[in-house]
C-alpha positions as CSV (number, residue, x, y, z in Angstrom):
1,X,-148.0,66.3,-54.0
2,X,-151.0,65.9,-56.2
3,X,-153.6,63.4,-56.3
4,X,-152.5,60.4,-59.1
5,X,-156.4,60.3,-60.4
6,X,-156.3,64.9,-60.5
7,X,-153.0,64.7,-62.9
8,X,-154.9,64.1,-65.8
9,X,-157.2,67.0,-65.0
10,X,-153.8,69.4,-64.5
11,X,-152.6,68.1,-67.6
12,X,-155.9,68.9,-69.6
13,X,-156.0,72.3,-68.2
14,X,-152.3,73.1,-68.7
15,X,-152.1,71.9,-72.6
16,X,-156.0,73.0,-73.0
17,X,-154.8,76.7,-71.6
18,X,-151.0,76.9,-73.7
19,X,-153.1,75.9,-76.7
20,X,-155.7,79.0,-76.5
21,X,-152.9,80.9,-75.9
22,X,-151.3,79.7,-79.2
23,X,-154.6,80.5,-81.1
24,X,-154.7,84.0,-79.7
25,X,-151.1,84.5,-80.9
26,X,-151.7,83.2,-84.8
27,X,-154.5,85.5,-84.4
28,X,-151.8,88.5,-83.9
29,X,-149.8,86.4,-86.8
30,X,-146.7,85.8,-83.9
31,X,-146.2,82.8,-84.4
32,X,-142.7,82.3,-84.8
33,X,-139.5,84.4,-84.1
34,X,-139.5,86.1,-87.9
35,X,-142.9,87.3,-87.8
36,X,-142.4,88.5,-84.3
37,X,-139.4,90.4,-85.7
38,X,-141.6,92.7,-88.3
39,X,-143.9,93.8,-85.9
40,X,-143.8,96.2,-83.0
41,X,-143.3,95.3,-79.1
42,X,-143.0,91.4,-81.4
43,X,-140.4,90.3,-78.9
44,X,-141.5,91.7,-75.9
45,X,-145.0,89.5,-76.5
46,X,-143.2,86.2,-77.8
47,X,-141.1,86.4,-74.2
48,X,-144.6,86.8,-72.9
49,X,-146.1,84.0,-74.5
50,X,-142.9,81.8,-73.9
51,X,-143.0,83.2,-70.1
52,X,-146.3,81.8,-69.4
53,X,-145.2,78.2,-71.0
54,X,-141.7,78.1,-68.4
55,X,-144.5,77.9,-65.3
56,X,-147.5,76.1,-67.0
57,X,-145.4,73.2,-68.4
58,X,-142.1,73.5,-65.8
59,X,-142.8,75.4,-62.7
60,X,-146.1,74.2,-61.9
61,X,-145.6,70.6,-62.8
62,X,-142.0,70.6,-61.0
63,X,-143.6,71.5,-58.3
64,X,-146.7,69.2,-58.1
65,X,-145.2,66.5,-59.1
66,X,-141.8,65.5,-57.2
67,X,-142.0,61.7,-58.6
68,X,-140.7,63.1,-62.1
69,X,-138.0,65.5,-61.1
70,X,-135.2,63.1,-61.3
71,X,-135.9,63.2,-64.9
72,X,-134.4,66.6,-64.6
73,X,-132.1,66.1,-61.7
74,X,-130.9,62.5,-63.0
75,X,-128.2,62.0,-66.0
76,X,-125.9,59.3,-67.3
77,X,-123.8,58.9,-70.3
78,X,-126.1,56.5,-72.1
79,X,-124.7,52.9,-73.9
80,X,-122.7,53.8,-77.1
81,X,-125.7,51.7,-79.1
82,X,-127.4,55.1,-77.8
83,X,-124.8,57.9,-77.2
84,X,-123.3,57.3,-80.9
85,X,-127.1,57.5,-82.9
86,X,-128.0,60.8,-80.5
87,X,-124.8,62.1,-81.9
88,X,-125.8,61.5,-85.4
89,X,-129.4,63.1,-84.7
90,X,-128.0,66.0,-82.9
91,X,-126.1,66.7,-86.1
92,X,-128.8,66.2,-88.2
93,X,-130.9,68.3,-86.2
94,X,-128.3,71.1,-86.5
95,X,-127.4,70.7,-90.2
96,X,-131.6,70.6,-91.4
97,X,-132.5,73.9,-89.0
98,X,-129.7,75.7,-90.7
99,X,-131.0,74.6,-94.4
100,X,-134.3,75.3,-93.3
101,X,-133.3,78.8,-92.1
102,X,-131.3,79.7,-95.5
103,X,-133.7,79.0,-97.3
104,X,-136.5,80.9,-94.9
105,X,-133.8,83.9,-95.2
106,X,-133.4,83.6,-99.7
107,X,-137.3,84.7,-99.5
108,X,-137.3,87.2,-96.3
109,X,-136.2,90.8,-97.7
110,X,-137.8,92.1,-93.9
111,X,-135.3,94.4,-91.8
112,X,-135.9,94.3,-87.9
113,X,-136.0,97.6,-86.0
114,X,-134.2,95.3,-83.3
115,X,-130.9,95.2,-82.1
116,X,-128.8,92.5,-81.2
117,X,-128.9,93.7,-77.2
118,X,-132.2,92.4,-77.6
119,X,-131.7,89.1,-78.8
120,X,-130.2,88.0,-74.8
121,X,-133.1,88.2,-73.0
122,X,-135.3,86.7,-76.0
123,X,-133.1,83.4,-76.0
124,X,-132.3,83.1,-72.3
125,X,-136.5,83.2,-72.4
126,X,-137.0,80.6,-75.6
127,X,-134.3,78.2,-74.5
128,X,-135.7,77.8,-70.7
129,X,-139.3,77.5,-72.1
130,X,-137.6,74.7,-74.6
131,X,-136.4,72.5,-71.8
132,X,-139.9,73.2,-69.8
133,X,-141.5,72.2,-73.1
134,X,-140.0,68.5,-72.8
135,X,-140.4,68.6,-68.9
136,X,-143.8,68.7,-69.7
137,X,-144.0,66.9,-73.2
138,X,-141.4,64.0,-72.5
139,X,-141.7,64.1,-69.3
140,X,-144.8,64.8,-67.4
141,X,-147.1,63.6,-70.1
142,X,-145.0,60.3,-71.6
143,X,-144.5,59.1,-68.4
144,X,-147.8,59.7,-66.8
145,X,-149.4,58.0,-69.9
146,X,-146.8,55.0,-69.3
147,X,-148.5,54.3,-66.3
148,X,-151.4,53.1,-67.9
149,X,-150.8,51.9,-71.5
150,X,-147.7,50.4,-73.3
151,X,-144.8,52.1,-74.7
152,X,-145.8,52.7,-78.4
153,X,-149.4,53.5,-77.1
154,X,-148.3,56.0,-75.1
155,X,-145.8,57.4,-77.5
156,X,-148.4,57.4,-80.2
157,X,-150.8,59.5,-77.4
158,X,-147.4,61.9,-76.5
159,X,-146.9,62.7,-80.6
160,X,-150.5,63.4,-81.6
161,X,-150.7,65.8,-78.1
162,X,-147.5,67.4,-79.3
163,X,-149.0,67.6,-83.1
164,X,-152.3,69.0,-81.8
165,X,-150.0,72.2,-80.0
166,X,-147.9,73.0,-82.9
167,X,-151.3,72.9,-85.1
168,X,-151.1,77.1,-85.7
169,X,-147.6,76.4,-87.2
170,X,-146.3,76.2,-90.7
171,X,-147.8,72.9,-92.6
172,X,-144.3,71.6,-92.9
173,X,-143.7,71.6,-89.2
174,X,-146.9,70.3,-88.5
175,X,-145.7,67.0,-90.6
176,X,-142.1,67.4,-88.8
177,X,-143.8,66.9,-85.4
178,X,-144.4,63.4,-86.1
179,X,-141.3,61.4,-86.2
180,X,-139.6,64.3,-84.5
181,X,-142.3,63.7,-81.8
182,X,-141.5,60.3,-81.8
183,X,-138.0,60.0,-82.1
184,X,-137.8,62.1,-78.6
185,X,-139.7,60.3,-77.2
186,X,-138.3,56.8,-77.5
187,X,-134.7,59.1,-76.4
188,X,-136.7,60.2,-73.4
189,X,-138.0,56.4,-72.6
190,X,-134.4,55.3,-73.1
191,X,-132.5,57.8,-71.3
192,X,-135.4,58.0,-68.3
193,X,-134.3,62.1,-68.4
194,X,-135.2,64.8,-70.9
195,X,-131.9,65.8,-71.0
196,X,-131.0,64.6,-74.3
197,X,-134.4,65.2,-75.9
198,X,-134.2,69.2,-74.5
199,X,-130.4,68.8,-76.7
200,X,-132.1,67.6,-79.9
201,X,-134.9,70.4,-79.6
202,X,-132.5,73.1,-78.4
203,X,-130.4,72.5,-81.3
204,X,-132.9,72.1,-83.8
205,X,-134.1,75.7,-82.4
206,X,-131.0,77.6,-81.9
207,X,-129.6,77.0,-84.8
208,X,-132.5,78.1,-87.1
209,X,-133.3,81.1,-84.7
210,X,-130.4,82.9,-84.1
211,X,-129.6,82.5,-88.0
212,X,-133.1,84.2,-88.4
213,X,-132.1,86.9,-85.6
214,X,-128.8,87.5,-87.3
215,X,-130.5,87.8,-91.3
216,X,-133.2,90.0,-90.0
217,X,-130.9,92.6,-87.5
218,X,-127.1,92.4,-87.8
219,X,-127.0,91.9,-91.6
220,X,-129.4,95.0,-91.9
């Protein structure tokens, strides 16, 4: 079990370390699943990347930090005042990722050399590193940072750490990390799990991913 005054030093290391990582990455312009498509070995180094994030932001910290694993290993049906808007924003989620990924596919006339074999591995990889994303996002950071200030405090702190990461994005999801940042956040405080908040991201992933997958290979 770690030391309550080290965890911010773990935490500064972890994000401080994922975050190089990134800039080396829009350095090699693979970013994101598309580019990674159009490029050799692409796939192969976004598993990588994605890889390194599962034990950085989930394995290490699970590990290190028993207090916070019921956030994994605890779930309850929430209060309709809270099941019925999750609902609505898990629909949401799933209906703007798949306008988002028509319209990313209208301007993309790129063919993948890829096949569809391919595409297991790369989203069993993307969709563990997702939920080890929140672990660490939602969960180890939102929570720690609850310890010391109040709940929009520490939410405001959580977003801006969760802007600064996706900074070597796209300018429009730069802006979306903001009330999407927030929004799973106040889910994660309610819930006291990340279940629900991994849900939102997973579908707001999947569904604009495997649409790209699909455009870029299978159509071909």
């Amino acid at each position: 079990m770690i030391h309550a005054q080290n965890i911010w030093i773990f935490i500064g290391i972890t994000f401080l370390t994922y975050f190089l990582v990134s800039w080396v990455y829009k350095r090699l312009e693979l970013v994101n699943l598309e580019k990674a498509l159009t490029v050799r070995n692409g796939l192969r180094l976004l598993n990588l990347k994605h890889s390194l994030g599962i034990i950085l932001f989930g394995v290490l910290f699970y590990i290190m930090l028993p207090e916070l694993r019921y956030l994994i290993t605890t779930i309850e049906v929430p209060r309709l005042k809270i099941l019925i808007p999750f609902i609505v924003l898990l629909i949401l989620c799933g209906w703007i990722s798949l306008m988002s990924a028509q319209s990313t596919n209208n301007k993309t006339e790129a063919r993948s050399h890829y096949s569809f074999s391919e595409a297991w591995l790369y989203f069993t990889v993307r969709f563990l590193f997702l939920f080890c994303y929140e672990f660490f996002f939602r969960g180890v950071l939102l929570f720690s940072l609850l310890k010391y200030f109040d709940v929009i405090t520490a939410i405001g702190i959580c977003t801006f750490a969760y802007l600064i990461i996706h900074l070597f994005d796209s300018k429009k999801e730069i802006i979306g990390t903001i009330p999407f940042g927030i929004v799973l956040c106040l889910l994660a405080y309610t819930t006291q799990n990340i279940w629900f908040v991994f849900a939102l991201h997973l579908m707001l992933s999947a569904v604009y991913e495997i649409s790209i997958f699909y455009h870029q290979t299978l159509k071909k």
